[in-house]
N, C-alpha and C positions, 0 to 999 in steps of 0.2 A: 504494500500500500504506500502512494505515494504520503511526504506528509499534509499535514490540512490544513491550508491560507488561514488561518487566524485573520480578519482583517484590523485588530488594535493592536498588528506588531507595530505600526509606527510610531508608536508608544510604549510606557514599562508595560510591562505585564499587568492582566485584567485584575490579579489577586495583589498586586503591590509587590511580588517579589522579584529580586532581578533573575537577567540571565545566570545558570548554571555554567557558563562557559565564558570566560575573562578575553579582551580583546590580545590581540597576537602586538608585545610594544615593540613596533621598530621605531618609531619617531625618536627613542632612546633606550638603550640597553638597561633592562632591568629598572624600567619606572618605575615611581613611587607607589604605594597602594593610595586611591585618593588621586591620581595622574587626570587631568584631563584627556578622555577618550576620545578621538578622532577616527569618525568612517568614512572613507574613502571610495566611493562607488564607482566604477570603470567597467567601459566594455572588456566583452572577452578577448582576451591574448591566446587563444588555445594553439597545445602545445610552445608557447613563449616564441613559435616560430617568425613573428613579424617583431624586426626591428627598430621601428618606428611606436609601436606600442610600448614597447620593452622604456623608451625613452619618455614617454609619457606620464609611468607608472614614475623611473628612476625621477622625473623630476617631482611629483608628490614627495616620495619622502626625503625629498631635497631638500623643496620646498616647508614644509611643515617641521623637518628636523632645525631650520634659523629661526623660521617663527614662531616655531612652539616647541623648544628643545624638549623639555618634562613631559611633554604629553604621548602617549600612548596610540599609536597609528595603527589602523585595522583596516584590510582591502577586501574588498566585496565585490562579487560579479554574479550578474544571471547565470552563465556560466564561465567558471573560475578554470584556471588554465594547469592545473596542479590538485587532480581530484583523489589522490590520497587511495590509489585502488578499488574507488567505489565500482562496483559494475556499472550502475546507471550508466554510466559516461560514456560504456564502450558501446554505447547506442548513437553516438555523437559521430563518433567515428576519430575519437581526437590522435590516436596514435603515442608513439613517443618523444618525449623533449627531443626537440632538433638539438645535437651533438654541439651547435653552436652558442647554444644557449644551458645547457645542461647543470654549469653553475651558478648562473642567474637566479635558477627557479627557486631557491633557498633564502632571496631577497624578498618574493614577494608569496604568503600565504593566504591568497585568496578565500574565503567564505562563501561559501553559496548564500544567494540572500535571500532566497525561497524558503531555508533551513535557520535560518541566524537571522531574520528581520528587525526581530525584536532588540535583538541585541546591539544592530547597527541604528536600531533610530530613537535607542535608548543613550546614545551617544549625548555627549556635550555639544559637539558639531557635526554636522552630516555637508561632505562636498561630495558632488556630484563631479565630476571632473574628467573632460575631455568627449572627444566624440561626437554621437547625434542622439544622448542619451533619451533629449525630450521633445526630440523629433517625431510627427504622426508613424509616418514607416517606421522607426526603430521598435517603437513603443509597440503599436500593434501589428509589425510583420515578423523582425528580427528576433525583438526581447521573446514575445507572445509565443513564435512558432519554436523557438528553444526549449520555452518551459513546458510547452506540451512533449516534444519529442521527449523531455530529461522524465518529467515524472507521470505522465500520462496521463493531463490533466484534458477537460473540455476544451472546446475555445473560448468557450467565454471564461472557464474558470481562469485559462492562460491571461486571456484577455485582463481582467480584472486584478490579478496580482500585477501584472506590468504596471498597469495606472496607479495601482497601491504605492509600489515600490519607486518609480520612475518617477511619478509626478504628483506622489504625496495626495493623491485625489480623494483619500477619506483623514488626513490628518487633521490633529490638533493644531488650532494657530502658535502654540510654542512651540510643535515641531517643525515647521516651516521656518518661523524666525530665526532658528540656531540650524538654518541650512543656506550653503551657498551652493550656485551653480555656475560651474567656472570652464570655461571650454569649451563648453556645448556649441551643437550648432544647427538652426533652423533653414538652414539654405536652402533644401529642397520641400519645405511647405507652400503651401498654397493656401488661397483664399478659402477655398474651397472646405480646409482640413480645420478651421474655425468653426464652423456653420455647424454642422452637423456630428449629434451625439455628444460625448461630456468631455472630448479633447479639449478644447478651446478653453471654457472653462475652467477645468482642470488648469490645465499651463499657466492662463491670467491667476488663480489663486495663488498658485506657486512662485509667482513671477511679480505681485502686487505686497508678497507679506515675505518672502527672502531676505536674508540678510545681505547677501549682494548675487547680483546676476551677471556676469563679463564673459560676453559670447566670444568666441574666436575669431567673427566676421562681420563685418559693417553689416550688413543687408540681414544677420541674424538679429544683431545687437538693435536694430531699428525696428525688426518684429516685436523683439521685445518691448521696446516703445510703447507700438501701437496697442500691445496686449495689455501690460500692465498700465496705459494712458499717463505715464511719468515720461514727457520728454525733456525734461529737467535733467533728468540721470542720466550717465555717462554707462550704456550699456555694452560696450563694447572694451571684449578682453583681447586675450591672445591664446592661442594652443600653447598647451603647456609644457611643450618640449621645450619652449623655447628659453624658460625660465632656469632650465641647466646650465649648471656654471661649469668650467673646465675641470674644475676638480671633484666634482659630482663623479664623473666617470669611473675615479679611482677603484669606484666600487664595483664595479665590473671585474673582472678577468679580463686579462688578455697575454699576450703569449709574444711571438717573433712576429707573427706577420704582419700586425702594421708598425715595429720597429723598426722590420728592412726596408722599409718603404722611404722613399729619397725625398725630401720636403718637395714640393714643384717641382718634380719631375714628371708626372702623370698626369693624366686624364683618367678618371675615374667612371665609368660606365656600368646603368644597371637599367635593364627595359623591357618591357613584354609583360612585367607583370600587372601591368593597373591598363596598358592603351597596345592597341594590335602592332604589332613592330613596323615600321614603314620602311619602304623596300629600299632605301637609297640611307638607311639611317647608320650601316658599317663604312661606306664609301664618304661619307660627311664625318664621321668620329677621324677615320684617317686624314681625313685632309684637313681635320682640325689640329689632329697632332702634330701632323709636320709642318706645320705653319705655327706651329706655338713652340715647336723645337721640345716637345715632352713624345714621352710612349704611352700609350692607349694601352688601359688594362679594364676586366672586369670586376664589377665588384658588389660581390653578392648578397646585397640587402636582403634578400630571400635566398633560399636553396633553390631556386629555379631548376639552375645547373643540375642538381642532385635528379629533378623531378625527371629531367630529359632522359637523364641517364637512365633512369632504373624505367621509367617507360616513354621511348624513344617515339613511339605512334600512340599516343595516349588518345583515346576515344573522344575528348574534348578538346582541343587543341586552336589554337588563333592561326596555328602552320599547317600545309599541309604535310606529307609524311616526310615528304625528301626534305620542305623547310625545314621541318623538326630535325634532323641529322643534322642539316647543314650547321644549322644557328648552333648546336651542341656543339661543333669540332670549332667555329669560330670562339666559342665561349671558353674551353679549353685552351685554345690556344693564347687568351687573354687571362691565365691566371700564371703569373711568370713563377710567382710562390705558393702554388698548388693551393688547398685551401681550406689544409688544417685551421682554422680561423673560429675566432671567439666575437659573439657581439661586442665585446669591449675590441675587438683590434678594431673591428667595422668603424664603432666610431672613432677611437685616436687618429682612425687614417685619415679622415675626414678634413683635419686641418691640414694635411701634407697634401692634399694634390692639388692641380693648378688649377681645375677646376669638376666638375661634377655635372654628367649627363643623363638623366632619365627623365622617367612619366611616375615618380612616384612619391606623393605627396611630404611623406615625413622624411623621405631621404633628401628633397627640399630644405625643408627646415634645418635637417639638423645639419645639412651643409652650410646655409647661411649664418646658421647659429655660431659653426667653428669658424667663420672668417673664408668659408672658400665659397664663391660663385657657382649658383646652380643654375643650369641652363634645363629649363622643364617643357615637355611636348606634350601635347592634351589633344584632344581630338573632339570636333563639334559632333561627334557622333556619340556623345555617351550609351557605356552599358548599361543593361536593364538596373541593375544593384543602384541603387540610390546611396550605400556610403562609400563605393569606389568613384563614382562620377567624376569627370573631369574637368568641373566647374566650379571645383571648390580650389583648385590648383591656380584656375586665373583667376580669382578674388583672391586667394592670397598674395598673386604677386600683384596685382591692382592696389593691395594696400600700402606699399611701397614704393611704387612706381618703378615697380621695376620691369613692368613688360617688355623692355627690350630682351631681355632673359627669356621668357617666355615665347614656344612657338608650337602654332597647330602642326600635325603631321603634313600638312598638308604643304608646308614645306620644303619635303622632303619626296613629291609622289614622282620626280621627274631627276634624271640625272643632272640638267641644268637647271633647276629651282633647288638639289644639293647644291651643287658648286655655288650657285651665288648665296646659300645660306651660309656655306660653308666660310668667303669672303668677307659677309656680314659677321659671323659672327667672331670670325680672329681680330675684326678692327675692335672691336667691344672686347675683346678679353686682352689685349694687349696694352689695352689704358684702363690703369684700375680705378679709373675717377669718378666712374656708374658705381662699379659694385662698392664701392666706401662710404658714397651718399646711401645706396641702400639698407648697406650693414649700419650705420650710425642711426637710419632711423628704425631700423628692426630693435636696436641698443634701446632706444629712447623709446618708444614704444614700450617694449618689458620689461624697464626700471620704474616706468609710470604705472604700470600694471601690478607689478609687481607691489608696490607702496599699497594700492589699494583695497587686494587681496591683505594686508601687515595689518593696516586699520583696519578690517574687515573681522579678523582673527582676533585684532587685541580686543575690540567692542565686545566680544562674545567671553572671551576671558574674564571680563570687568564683571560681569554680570554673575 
């Protein structure tokens, strides 16, 4: 039997006594009894394989360990990426920690929040943090169809724990007030996802009595606006990678391979996983290298490579058969130091190359985050998936103005619309007086954000 949605877990317990089971303290080794408890709510990382997530999570207890050293940090997910042997999960299909991440997984003990509700919003602070956690699709496709497959619930009972859990839709006004939502993002809602049924309202309660709201994206941060009717407040945050500091990393593992790696000497390339590969996209990498005077190597934000390898004709494929070989032996051939590799080399590598080519969103970020220039591809054609879309990739570089970084594939379909991209974009990467304005205001942006989330934290301590 699965367990049974309580709907006053957003709250202590209906008899007044607490949870039987103590939050997990990373926010500091061996808190105090008495700690301020902090829950942490994030999408799923399963299998800890996407590295971009990984950086998400590492900046929470970054984050949270300057603001709130004493305090005791607990991470929650619909579905948590480290499920302890349960069978349920092997319903999931989640597999093994990817080899990359294998010491990672010991940073972050996710809770299911299906099982632990109470416990999490018995918390002193509840962050919501990152993602499209209080998005219509998340809430009722992603979150919804997870929790039916994990415990084999209705859909509406699915249904109804997501809006329980996600958007506080039966809470108490003090559970709301002692929750931020930081990161999130409304970008592919519509007009339409207000209107009808108890989303809309749900979200404006949650978005009118929050302790702070700072979406990742203008065009979110302004729904929130219009929802909560305060266009007074400054609703507009940043993703929360981006709040990693250099020495955040530490915490990671890593090994030789992004040691051996020669500061600006490289080009760093990783693509196919978020936008269909464009046919001219190897012949433009090369002619960007030898015109930058560095070597073209890959580099595998995802195990891609790995996937090709073990099934080289995979039944779903962006390639056909022979592409799929082909792209495998070129990928191969762009790993000079094989690829024994740790997410911690992934990112140290990140500030040593000259600059960084893909279609994927947080290997964006956390390139401009280290100081190196990402040059990102997106395609007008989005896939059906609503949180892969390629329109969250040019709002984020719209926010900075940094669109000259930015290009559709479509720049790419012909061998002369490569070469002249290719022209274009060596004169941009050979003056670094674009990407410095960019990185200064990327700086200046998540030190402003940064303060506000500080006072956000301290108000709630005070109390």
């Amino acid at each position: 039997m699965p367990p049974q949605h309580d709907r006053s877990a957003l709250g202590p317990r209906p008899d007044g006594q607490p949870d039987t089971q103590r939050p997990v303290a990373t926010g500091r080794a061996g808190a105090a009894p008495g700690a301020r408890r902090i829950a942490v709510i994030t999408a799923p990382n399963m299998r800890f394989v996407n590295t971009g997530m990984t950086t998400v999570e590492l900046a929470a207890k970054a984050a949270f360990r300057r603001l709130a050293p004493d305090a005791a940090l607990t991470f929650y997910s619909i579905v948590p990426p480290n499920p302890e042997g349960d069978r349920r999960w092997m319903m999931m299909d989640l597999g093994q920690v990817h080899r990359s991440a294998r010491e990672i997984e010991a940073h972050f003990r996710h809770r299911p929040l299906f099982e632990h509700g109470a416990q999490a919003f018995a918390s002193d602070l509840i962050v919501y943090w990152g993602d499209f956690l209080q998005a219509r699709h998340y809430v009722e496709d992603e979150a919804a169809g997870r929790l039916r497959a994990l415990y084999g619930l209705s859909a509406e009972q699915a249904r109804s724990f997501a809006y329980h859990a996600l958007l506080q839709s039966d809470a108490a006004p003090e559970t709301r007030h002692k929750t931020v939502v930081f990161g999130s993002s409304l970008l592919y809602n519509r007009v339409a996802d207000y209107v009808a049924g108890e989303y809309g309202q749900a979200l404006r309660r949650l978005l009118r009595t929050s302790k702070l709201s700072a979406f990742r994206d203008p065009l979110s941060a302004q729904r929130a606006a219009h929802l909560s009717g305060d266009y007074a407040t400054n609703h507009l945050g940043i993703d929360p990678a981006f709040l990693l500091e250099p020495g955040d990393l530490h915490e990671l593992p890593a090994g030789v391979w992004a040691a051996a790696l020669q500061p600006r000497s490289s080009i760093g390339l990783f693509f196919g996983a978020r936008t269909a590969l464009p046919d001219w996209l190897f012949p433009l990498c090369e002619a960007l290298a030898s015109n930058l005077g560095s070597r073209l190597e890959w580099l595998p934000w995802f195990p891609y490579h790995e996937i090709l390898r073990e099934r080289p004709r995979p039944r779903r494929s962006l390639f056909s058969r022979r592409k799929g070989v082909d792209l495998l032996d070129r990928i191969e051939r762009l790993l000079p130091r094989g690829d024994d590799y740790s997410q911690g080399d992934l990112l140290r590598a990140l500030r040593k190359y000259r600059v960084v080519i893909t279609d994927t969103y947080h290997l964006c970020i956390n390139a401009w985050r280290a100081g190196t220039p990402a040059v990102c591809f997106g395609s007008a054609a989005d896939p059906g998936n609503q949180v892969i879309r390629d329109f969250k990739k040019r709002v984020l570089y719209e926010m900075y103005d940094a669109g000259d970084y930015y290009l559709d594939v479509s720049a790419l379909s012909t061998r002369s619309a490569s070469e002249a991209t290719a022209r274009r974009l060596s004169g941009l990467l050979q003056d670094d007086s674009q990407a410095a304005l960019v990185r200064a205001r990327i700086s200046a942006h998540t030190q402003a954000v940064r303060q506000r989330l500080q006072s956000a934290v301290g108000e709630l301590a005070a109390h």
